[in-house]
N, C-alpha and C positions, 0 to 999 in steps of 0.2 A: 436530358442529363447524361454526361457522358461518364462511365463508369472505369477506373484505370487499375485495379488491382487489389489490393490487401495491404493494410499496416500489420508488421508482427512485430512484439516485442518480446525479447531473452531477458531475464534480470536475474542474476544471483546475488544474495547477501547475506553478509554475516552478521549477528548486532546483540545485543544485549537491551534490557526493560527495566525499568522499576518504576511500581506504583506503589502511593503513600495515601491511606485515606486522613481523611483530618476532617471537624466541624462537622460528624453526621453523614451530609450529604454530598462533599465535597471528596476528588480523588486529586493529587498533582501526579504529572506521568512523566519521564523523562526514556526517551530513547534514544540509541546512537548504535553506529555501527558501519561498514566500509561495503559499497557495491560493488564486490569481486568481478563480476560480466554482467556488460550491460551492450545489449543488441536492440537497433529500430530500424527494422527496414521498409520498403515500401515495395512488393510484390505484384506482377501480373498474374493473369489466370495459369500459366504455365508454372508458376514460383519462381520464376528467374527475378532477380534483382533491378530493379530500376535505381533508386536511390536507398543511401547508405547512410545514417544521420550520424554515425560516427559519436557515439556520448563518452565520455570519456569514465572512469572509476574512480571516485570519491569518498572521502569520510563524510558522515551524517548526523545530523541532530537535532532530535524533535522534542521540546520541552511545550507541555500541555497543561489544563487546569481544566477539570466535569463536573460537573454537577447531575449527580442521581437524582432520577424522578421516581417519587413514589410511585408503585403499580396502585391503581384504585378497583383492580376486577377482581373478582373473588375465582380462584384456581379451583376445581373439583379435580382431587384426585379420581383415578380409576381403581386404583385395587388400594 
């Protein structure tokens, strides 16, 4: 197998959350927010540049639903 380098990626962003519990056991989650810098390159052993994937910066948004699981182990504190 022939080996060519390193994947790195840069991500900045900025974004805002809010979680709602409901029903107990239940969370809905809503996220959103804009990737200011976003870098994927693909690097040799030297760090020079091979390929450039170019992503561009975008608004985001993640709307979710969790369900908590009860713990069933008993914790012993220490002090």
């Amino acid at each position: 197998m022939e080996y060519s380098g390193t994947l790195r990626q840069t991500s900045v962003l900025l974004g805002l959350g809010y979680n709602f519990n409901f029903l107990k056991n239940f969370k809905a989650t809503l996220n959103g927010g804009y990737s200011v810098y976003n870098s994927l390159q693909l690097q040799d052993y030297d760090n020079e540049e091979i390929y450039d994937f170019e992503i561009p910066n975008s608004f985001y948004l993640n709307v979710g639903v969790k369900y908590i699981f009860k713990s069933k182990t008993n914790v012993k504190r220490l002090y």
